[in-house]
N, C-alpha and C positions, 0 to 999 in steps of 0.2 A: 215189154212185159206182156205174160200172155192173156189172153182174155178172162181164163178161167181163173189164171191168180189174181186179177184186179176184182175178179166178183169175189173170190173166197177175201179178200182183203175188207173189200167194204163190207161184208160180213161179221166177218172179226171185229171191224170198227164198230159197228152198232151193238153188236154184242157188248163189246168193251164199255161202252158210254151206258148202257141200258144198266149195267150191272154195276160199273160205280155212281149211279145217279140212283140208284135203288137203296144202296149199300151205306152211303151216304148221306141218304135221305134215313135210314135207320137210325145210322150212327148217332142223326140228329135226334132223333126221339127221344133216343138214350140219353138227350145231356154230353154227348161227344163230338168233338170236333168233323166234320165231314173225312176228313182226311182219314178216320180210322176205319171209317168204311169203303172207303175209295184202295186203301192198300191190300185191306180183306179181301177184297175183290180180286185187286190182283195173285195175292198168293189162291184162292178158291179157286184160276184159271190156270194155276202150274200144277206141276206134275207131283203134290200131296195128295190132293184127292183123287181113289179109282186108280191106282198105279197108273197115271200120268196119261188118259185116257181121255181126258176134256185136254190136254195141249198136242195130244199126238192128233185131236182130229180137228181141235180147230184151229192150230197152229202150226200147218207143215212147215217143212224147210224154205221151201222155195219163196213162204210170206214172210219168215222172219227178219229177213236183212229189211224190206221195206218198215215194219214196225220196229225194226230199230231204229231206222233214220230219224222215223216220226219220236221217238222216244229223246234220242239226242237233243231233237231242235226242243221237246216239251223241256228237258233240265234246262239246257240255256238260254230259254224264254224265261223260265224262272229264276236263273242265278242273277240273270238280268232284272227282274221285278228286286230281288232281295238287297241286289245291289242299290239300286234306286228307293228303295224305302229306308234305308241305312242314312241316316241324317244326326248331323252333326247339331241340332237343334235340342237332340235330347236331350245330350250333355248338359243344358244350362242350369246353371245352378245345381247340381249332382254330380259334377263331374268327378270329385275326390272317392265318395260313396260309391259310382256306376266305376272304377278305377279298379276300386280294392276289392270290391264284391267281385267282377269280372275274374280278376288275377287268381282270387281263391278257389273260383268255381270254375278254374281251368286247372289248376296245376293238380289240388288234391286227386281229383277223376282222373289224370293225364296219370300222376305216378302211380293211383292205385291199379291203372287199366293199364302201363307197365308193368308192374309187377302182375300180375296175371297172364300179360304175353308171356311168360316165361315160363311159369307153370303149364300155359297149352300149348307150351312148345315141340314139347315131345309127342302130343298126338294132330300136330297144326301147320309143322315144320315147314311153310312155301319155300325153304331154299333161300331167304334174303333176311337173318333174322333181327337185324338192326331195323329194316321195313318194317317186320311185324311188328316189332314191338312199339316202335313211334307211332305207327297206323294205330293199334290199339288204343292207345295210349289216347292220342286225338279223339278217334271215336266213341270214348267216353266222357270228352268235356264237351261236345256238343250241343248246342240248344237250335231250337228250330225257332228264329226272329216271325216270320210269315205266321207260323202256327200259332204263333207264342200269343200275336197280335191278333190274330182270331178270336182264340179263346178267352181274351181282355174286352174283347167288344161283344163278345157271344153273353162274359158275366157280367156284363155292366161295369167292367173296373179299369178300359181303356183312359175316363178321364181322371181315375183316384191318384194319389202321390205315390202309391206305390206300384201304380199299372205305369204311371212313368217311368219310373226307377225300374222297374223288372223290364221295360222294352230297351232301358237305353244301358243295363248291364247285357243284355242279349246281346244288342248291337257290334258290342266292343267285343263279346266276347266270338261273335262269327269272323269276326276281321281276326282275331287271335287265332282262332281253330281253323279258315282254310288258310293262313300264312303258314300255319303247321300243317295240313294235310297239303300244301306246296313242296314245303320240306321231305312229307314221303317219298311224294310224287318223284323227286329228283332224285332220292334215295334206292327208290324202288326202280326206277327206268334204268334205261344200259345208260344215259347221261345223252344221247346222240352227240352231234358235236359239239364239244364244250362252249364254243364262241355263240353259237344258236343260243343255248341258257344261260348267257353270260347277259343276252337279249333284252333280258327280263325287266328287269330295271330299269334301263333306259326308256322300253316300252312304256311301262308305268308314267314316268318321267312325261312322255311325250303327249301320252292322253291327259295328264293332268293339266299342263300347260299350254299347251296346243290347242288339242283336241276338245277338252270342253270349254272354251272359252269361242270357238268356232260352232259346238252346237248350241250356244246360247244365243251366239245371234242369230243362228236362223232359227232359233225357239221364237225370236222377239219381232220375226219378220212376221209369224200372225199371235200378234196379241191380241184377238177379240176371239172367239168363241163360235167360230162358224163351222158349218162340219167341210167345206172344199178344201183348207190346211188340211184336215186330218189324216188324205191319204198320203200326200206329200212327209208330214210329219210320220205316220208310222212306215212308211217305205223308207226314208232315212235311217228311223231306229234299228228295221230289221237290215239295212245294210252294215252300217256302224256294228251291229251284235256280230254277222257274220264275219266280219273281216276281223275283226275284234279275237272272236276265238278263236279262228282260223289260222291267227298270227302265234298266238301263245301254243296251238296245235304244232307248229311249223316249229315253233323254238324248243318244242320236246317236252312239253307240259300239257295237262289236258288243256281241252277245249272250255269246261266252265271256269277256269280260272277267266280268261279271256273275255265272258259273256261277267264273269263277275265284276271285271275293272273298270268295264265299259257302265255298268249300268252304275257304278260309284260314281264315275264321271261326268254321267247325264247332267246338264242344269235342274238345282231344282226352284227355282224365281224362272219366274216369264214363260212364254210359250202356253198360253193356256189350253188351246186349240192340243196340247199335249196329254193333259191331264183330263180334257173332258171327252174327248172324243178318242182319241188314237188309245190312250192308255187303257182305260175301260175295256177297248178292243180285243187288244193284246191280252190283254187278262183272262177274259170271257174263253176265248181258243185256249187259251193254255188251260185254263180248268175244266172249261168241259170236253175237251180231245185230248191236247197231247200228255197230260201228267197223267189220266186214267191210262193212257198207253203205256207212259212208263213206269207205271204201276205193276204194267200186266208184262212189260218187258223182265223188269225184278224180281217179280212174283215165278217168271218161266225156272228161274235158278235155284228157287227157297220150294225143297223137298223136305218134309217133316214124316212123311212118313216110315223113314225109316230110325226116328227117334227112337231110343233106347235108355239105359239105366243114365250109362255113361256120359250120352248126350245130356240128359234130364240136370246132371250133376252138375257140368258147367255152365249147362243154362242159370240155375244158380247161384254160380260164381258170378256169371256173367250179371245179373241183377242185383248182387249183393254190390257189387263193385260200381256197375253205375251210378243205382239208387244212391247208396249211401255217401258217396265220394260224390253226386252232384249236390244232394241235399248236405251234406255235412261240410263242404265246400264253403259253398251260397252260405248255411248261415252261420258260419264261423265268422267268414268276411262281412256279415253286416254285423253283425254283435262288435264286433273288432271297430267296424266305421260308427257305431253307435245309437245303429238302427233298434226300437224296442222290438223283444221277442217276439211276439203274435207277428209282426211284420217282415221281421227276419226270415220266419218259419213260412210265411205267405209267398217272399220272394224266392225263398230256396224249393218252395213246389213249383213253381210258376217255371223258373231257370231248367228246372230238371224237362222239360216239355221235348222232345226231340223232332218226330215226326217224319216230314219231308225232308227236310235237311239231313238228320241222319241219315235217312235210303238212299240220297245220294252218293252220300261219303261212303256207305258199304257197297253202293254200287261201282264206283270208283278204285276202292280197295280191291274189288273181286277183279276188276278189269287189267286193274295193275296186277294180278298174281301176287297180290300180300294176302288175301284172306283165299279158305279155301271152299267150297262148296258147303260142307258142313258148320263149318264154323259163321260163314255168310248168314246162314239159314236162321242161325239161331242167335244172333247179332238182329237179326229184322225181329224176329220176334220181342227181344227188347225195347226195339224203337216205340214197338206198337203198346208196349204194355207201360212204360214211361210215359205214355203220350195221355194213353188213358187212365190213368191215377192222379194226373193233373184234377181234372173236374170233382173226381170224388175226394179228393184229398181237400178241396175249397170248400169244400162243400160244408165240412167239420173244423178246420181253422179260422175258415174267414165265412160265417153264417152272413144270410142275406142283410140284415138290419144291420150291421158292423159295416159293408160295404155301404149303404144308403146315408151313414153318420158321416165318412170319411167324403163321399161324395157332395154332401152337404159342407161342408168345410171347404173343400178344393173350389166351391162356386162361390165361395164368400168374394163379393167386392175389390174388398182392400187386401185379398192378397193372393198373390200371384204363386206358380205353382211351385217353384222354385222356393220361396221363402217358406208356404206350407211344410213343403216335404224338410226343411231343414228345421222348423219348431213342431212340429205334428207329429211326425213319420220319426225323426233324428232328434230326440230328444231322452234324458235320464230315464229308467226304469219306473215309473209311475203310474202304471197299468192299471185302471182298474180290472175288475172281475169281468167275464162276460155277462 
């Protein structure tokens, strides 16, 4: 690489972290998630703003294949985090509720955002229309679990019954929606050769049974808490991730499904030396470098300035279709599980959260040639606008003194969270007033 691209790079990089650590530090002001600022950022460095004038000069050609790299490895450091905080712990004691809610507030959003493929078929046409349409379809039952779990701990409602319940309907519901953005992926690809994704499963198979049961002993080879494990422990994970996606790469499917499997099957008991040292690590580099990259990687493709009536019209559709089919989803299926209203109506804002998680699945789409430039563009803008109606939407369902009652109750003694949410949370209509 030549000298003058390694300076315009590290350029671009400060740039890039300066402007989502500013963007994000707003975002926060606002009462929003960092992440809303962090993607701003990215689209404010692609070619909307100044007909495309901040990326043609600080984004030549010759730097962007290296911020792509960097952009890749930041999604599969993350699908890897997503995987590894997906814990089967949720479930306990919710698991019938976190079931039917999940199922609801996939399918309604899935068939409404089919039927809408169909309708922008005719100005959206990529040439694979069965792709489109399941791509669609997925990308409107999406919740973002990472986000989700943020903005639970940012409002104080991570330890409520129902901050449980909306993490561990998330949960099931991201394992639902990339097993279906799986299903594009194979849909949409020429298939390579078929015995390669026949791969698939067996793979799975073998990190489950093999594979983590082998990183758990060497998780347990340092159970104390010193930081000399740490680098051993995180140069493992980042091999394990590599090889991991590389393999699912290899068998004709993206690279994050692979980074996804892998971080499922991390142990999560023992290895401390994992969680205190290595982990934090890994996290820290992925938010403060590589996700602003791939921010600014996504952002290069999402062109709004040449929005028009037309576009404006299915942006619309597009919002009406999300919104309403994740909100009307979520709380049909708690009404249905027996969840009372105010709670229902709290999970199904909370579920609706998309964020990082969607920009990948649209960045995935666009790579696959299921989504098209235009339609991309105005697919991110929902993410963002979904993401940020969460906070204001709590803000008037579930007022601060509502959350401090429910939190008061879930720290009672004698009862555990699991029994709460099933007499508390899951209980006859009995409401009082606010």
């Amino acid at each position: 690489m030549r000298l003058d691209v390694v300076a315009m790079l590290a350029l671009d990089l400060a740039a890039i972290v300066a402007l989502a650590r500013l963007l994000g530090a707003l975002a926060q002001r606002l009462g929003q998630p960092r992440v809303i600022g962090e993607i701003l950022g990215g689209i404010l460095l692609g070619p909307t703003l100044f007909g495309g004038a901040i990326t043609r000069t600080l984004f030549p050609d010759d730097v962007r294949p290296s911020l792509s790299l960097l952009a890749s490895i930041g999604v599969c450091v993350f699908m890897l985090l997503v995987g590894l905080h997906l814990d089967s712990d949720l479930l306990k004691g919710q698991g019938r509720i976190a079931t039917t809610v999940s199922l609801t507030s996939l399918i309604l959003p899935f068939g409404l955002g089919a039927l809408l493929a169909l309708h922008l078929l005719a100005g959206h046409d990529t040439g694979n229309r069965l792709a489109f349409v399941l791509f669609l379809g997925a990308a409107m039952a999406i919740t973002a679990f990472p986000v989700l779990a943020r903005i639970l701990a940012d409002k104080g409602l991570i330890d409520t019954p129902i901050g449980g319940l909306a993490l561990a309907c998330a949960a099931v519901g991201d394992v639902l929606a990339w097993a279906l953005l799986a299903v594009v992926a194979a849909v949409a690809g020429d298939g390579g050769d078929l015995w390669r994704v026949l791969l698939v499963v067996p793979f799975a198979i073998v990190l489950v049974r093999i594979v983590r049961p082998l990183l758990a002993r060497f998780a347990a080879r340092y159970p104390g808490e010193s930081r000399p494990g740490a680098v051993g422990v995180a140069l493992a994970v980042a091999l394990g991730l590599l090889l991991s996606a590389r393999a699912t790469e290899w068998m004709g499917r993206h690279l994050i499904f692979g980074a996804f499997l892998f971080g499922v099957v991390m142990p999560r008991h023992g290895g401390a030396v994992l969680r205190r040292y290595a982990l934090p690590w890994i996290e820290r580099v992925s938010s403060f470098l590589l996700l602003p990259v791939f921010f600014t990687v996504a952002g290069l493709n999402v062109d709004l300035s040449r929005t028009d009536a037309t576009a404006l019209g299915e942006l619309a559709l597009i919002l009406l279709v999300a919104i309403g089919g994740k909100l009307g989803g979520t709380f049909l299926g708690a009404r249905a599980a027996g969840v009372r209203t105010r709670h229902s109506a709290v999970l199904a804002i909370l579920v609706n959260t998309r964020g990082l998680t969607e920009l990948i699945a649209l960045t995935l789409g666009l790579q696959l040639g299921v989504l098209d430039q235009p339609l991309y563009s105005l697919m991110v803008v929902m993410a963002l606008v979904t993401t940020a109606m969460t906070g204001v939407l709590l803000r008037f369902v579930y007022p601060d003194e509502r959350v401090r009652q429910d939190l008061a109750l879930a720290r009672t003694p004698d009862r555990a969270l699991s029994v709460h949410i099933r007499h508390v949370t899951v209980q006859p209509e009995k409401e009082s007033a606010p």
